[in-house]
C-alpha atoms as an extended CHARMM CRD file, in Angstrom:
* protein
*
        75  EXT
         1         1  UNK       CA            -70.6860000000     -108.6720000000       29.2690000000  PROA      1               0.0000000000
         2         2  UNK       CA            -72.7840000000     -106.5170000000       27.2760000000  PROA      2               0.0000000000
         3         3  UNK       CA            -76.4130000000     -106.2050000000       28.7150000000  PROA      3               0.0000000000
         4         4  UNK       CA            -79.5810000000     -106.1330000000       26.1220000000  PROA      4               0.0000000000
         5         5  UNK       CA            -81.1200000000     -102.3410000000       25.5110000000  PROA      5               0.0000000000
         6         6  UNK       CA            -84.5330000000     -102.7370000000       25.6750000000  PROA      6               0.0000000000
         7         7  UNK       CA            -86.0390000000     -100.4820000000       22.9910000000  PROA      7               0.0000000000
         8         8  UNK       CA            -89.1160000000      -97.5590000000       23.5190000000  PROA      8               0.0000000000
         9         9  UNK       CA            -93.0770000000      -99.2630000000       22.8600000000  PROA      9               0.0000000000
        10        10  UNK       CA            -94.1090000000      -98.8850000000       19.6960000000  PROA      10              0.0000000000
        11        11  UNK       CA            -97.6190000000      -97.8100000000       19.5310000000  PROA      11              0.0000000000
        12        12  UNK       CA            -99.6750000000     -100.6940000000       17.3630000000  PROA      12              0.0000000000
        13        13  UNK       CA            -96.8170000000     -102.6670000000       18.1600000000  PROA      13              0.0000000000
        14        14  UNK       CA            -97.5220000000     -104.3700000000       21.6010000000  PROA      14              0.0000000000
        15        15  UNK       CA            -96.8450000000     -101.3940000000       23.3350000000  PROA      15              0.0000000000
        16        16  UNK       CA            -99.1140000000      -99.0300000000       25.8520000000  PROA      16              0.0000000000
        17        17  UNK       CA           -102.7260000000      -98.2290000000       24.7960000000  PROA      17              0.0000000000
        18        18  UNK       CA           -103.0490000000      -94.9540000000       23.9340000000  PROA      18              0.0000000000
        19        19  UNK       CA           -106.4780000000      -94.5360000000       26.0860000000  PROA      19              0.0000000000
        20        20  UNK       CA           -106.1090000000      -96.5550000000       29.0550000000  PROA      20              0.0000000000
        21        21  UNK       CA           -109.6550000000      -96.5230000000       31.1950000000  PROA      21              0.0000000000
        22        22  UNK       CA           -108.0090000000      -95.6270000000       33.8880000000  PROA      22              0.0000000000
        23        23  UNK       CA           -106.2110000000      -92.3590000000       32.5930000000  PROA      23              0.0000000000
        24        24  UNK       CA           -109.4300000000      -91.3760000000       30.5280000000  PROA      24              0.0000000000
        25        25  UNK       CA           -111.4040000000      -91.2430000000       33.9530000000  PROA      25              0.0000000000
        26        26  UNK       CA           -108.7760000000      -89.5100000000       35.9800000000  PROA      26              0.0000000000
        27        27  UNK       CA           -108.6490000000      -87.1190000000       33.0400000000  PROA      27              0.0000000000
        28        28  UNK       CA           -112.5390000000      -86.9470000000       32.8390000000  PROA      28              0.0000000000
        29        29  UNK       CA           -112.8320000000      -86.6170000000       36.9870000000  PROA      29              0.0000000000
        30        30  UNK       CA           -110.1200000000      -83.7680000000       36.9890000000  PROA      30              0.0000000000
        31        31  UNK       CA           -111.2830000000      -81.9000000000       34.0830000000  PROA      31              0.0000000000
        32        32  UNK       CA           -114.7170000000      -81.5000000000       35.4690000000  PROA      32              0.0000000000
        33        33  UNK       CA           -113.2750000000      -81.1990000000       39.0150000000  PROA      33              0.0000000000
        34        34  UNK       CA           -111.4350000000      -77.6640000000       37.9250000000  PROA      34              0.0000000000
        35        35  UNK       CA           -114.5370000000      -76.5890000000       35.7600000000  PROA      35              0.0000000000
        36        36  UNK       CA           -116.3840000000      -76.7920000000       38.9040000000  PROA      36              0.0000000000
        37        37  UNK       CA           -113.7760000000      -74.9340000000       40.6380000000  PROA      37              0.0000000000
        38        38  UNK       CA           -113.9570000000      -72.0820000000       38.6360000000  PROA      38              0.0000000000
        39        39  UNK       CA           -117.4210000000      -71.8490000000       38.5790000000  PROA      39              0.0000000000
        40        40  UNK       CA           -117.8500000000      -71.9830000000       42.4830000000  PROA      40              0.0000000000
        41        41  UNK       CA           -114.7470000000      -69.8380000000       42.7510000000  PROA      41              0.0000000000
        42        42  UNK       CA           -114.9780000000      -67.3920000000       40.0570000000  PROA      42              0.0000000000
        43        43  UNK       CA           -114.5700000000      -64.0920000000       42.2390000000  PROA      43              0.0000000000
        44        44  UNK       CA           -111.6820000000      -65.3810000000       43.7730000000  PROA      44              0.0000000000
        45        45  UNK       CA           -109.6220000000      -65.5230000000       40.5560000000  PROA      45              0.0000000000
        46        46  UNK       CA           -107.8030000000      -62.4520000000       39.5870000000  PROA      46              0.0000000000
        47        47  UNK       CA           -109.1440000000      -60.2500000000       36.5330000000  PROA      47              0.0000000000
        48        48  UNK       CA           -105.8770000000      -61.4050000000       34.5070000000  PROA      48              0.0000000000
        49        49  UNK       CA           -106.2760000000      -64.9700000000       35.2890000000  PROA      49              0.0000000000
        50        50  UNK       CA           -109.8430000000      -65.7540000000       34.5380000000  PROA      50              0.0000000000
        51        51  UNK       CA           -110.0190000000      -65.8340000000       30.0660000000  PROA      51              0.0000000000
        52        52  UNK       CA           -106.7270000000      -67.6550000000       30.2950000000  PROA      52              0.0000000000
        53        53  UNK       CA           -108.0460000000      -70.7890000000       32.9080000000  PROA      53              0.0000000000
        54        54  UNK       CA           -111.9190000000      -70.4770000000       31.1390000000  PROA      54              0.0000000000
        55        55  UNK       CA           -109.9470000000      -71.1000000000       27.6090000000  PROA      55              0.0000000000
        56        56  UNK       CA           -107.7340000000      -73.8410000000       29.4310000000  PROA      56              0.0000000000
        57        57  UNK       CA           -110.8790000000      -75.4520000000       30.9400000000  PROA      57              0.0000000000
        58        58  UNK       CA           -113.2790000000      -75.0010000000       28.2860000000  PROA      58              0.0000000000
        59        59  UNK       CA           -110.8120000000      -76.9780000000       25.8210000000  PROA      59              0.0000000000
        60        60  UNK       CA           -110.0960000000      -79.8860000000       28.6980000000  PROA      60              0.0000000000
        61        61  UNK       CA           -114.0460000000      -80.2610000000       29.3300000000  PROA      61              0.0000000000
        62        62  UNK       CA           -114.6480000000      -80.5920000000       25.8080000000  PROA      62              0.0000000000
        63        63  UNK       CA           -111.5870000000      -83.0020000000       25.3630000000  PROA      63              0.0000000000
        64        64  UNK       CA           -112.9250000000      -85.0330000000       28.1120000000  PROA      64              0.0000000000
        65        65  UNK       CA           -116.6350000000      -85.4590000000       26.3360000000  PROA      65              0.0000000000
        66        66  UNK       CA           -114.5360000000      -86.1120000000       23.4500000000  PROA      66              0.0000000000
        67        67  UNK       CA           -112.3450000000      -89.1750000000       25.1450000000  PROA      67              0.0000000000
        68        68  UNK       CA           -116.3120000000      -89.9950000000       26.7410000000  PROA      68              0.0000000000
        69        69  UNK       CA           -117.5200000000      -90.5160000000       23.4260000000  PROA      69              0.0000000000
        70        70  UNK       CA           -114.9550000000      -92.4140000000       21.7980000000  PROA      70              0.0000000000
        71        71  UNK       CA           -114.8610000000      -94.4370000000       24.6930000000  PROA      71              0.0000000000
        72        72  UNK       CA           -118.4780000000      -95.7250000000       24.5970000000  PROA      72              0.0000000000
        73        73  UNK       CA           -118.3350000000      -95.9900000000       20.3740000000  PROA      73              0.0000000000
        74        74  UNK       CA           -114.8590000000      -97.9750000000       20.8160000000  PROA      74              0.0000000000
        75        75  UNK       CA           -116.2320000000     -100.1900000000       23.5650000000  PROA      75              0.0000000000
């Protein structure tokens, strides 16, 4: 007997949330978790290292005030 495929979530169509609280304040806790990192840890980076994980911060910090926001308009 042939078994029924179940198909992918559509978003807007009963399907996952696309910001679930729970994901936006693991994102939020992590994001500000490595930004700390770096700060406190800044010598032990090497040379080559440090623009690359300040740019890769820098844009997740900012993401995560971002997600903040829209959380606390959306309600």
């Amino acid at each position: 007997m042939l078994e029924k495929l179940e198909r992918p979530a559509v978003p807007g169509k009963g399907g996952p949330k696309l910001f679930e609280p729970g994901s936006v304040l693991l994102f939020i806790i992590v994001s500000f978790c490595l930004a700390w990192i770096l700060i406190m840890k800044k010598d032990a980076i090497p040379p080559s290292l440090r623009p690359f994980m300040a740019g890769t911060t820098l844009v997740m910090v900012l993401f995560s005030f971002f997600l903040l926001m829209y959380s606390l308009v959306k309600g």
